[in-house]
N, C-alpha and C positions, 0 to 999 in steps of 0.2 A: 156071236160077240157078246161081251155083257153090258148091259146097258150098265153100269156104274162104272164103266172104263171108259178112259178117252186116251187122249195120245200120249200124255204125260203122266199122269194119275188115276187111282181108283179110291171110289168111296166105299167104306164099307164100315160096320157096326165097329165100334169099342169093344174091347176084348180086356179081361183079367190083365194080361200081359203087355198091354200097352200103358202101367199106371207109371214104368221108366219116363217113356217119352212126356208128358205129364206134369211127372216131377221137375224135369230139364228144362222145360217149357217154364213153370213158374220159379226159376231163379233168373229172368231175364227182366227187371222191373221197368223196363221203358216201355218192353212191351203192353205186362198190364196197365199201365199207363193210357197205352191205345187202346186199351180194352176198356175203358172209361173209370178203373178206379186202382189202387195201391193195393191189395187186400198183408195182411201179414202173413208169412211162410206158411204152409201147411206140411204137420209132420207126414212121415213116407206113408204111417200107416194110415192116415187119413188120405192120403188124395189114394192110398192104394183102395179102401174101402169107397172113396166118392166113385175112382174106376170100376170099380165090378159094381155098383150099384147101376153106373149107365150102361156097363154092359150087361144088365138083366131087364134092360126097359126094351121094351117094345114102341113099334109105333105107332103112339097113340094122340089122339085130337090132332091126327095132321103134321104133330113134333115130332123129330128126332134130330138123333146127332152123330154126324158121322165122321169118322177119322178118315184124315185124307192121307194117301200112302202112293211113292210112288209105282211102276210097275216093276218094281224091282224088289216091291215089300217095307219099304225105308218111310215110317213116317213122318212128315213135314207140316200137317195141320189138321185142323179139323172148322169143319163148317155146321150149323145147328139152326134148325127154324125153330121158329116161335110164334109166338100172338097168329096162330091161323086162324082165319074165320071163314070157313066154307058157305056160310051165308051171305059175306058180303064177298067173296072169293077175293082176303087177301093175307098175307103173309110176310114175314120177317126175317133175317137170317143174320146170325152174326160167324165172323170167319176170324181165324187164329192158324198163322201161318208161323213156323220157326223163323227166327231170324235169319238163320243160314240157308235157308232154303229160297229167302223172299227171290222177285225180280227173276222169277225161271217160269213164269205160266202159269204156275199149281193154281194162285188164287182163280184166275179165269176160270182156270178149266173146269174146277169145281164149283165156281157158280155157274157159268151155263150149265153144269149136268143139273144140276138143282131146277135149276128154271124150267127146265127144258121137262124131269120131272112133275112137278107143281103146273104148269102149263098144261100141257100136252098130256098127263097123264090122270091128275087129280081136277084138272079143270078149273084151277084157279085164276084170277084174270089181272092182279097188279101185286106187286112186289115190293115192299118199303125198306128203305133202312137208313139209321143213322150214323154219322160220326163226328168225330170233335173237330172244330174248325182246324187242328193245328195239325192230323191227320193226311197231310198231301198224298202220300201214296195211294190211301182208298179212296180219296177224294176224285185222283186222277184215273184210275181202276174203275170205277163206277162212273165215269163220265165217258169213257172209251168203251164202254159197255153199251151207254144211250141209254142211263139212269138220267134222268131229270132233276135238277135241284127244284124240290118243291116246298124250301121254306128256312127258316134258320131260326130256332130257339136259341134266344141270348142270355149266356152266363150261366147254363144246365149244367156245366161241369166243373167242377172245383178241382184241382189237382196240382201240385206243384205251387202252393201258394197264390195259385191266380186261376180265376174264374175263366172259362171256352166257352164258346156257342157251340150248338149242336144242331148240324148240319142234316135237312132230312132229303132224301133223294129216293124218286119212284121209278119206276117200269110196267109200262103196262106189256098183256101180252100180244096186241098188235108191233107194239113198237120191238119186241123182243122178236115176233118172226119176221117182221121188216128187216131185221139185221141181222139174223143168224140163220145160215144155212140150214138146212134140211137136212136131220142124222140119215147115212144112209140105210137102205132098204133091209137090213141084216138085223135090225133094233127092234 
């Protein structure tokens, strides 16, 4: 079995040929909205050269970014760590799911592979992330996960004319094998 598959999705590297999906993705401005900023259009052949540059990275300092696809090949998102610190074992992750795709699993199941990765594999021991107070889906997503709200920075996001808090929420990795089954023995 591959460990980057689960039952709905697989993660797997940014490819040249994924700069479509990309492109599609940022003419949805609500979304980058959720993404915590507006940016202006990027022409094709920039996000096509931003694509092939993530797909020539490797991974390195503990980062990467993966396109989330389902098992039928059909991209839907993509999930990306960040600020890892192997020293103090923790890490960050931001996820970007299509609009049409949302409310089917993908985001879950892509973060527990993550986790369960960084966990279980790299030996990291707490998990952080944030979002914009106005955010209810991740908000609700990461509390059914058994994310902890551990705090609330007020007025970090400007958008839309008015100022959000930015919502932080953790995991440690007791609390993540407290509640997620054990992959089976094939992994």
């Amino acid at each position: 079995m591959n460990y980057w598959e689960g039952e709905r999705v697989r993660l797997r590297a940014i490819e040249p040929g994924d700069a479509a999906f990309f492109f599609e993705l940022q003419g949805d401005t609500d979304r980058n909205r959720l993404l915590d900023f507006l940016p202006p259009p990027l022409s094709r052949a920039a996000l096509e050269a931003w694509v092939l540059e993530r797909s020539r990275r490797e991974f390195e300092d503990d980062a990467f970014q993966w396109l989330i696809e389902t098992l039928t090949g059909e991209p839907v998102g993509s999930i990306v760590t960040h600020t890892c610190n192997p020293r103090n074992g923790t890490f960050s992750y931001a996820l970007d799911i299509a609009r049409d795709q949302r409310r089917r699993g993908y985001a879950r199941e892509a973060i527990l592979i993550v986790l369960r990765y960084y966990f279980e594999e790299l030996r990291y021991q707490k998990v952080h992330v944030a979002t914009q107070s106005d955010n209810a889906a991740t908000i609700a997503l990461h509390r059914s996960l058994g994310f902890a709200h551990e705090g609330t920075q007020r007025r970090m996001v400007f958008q839309g004319g008015r100022y959000l808090d930015l919502l932080l929420f953790g995991l440690t990795v007791d609390e993540f094998a407290a509640r997620t089954p054990a992959p089976n023995a094939s992994r």
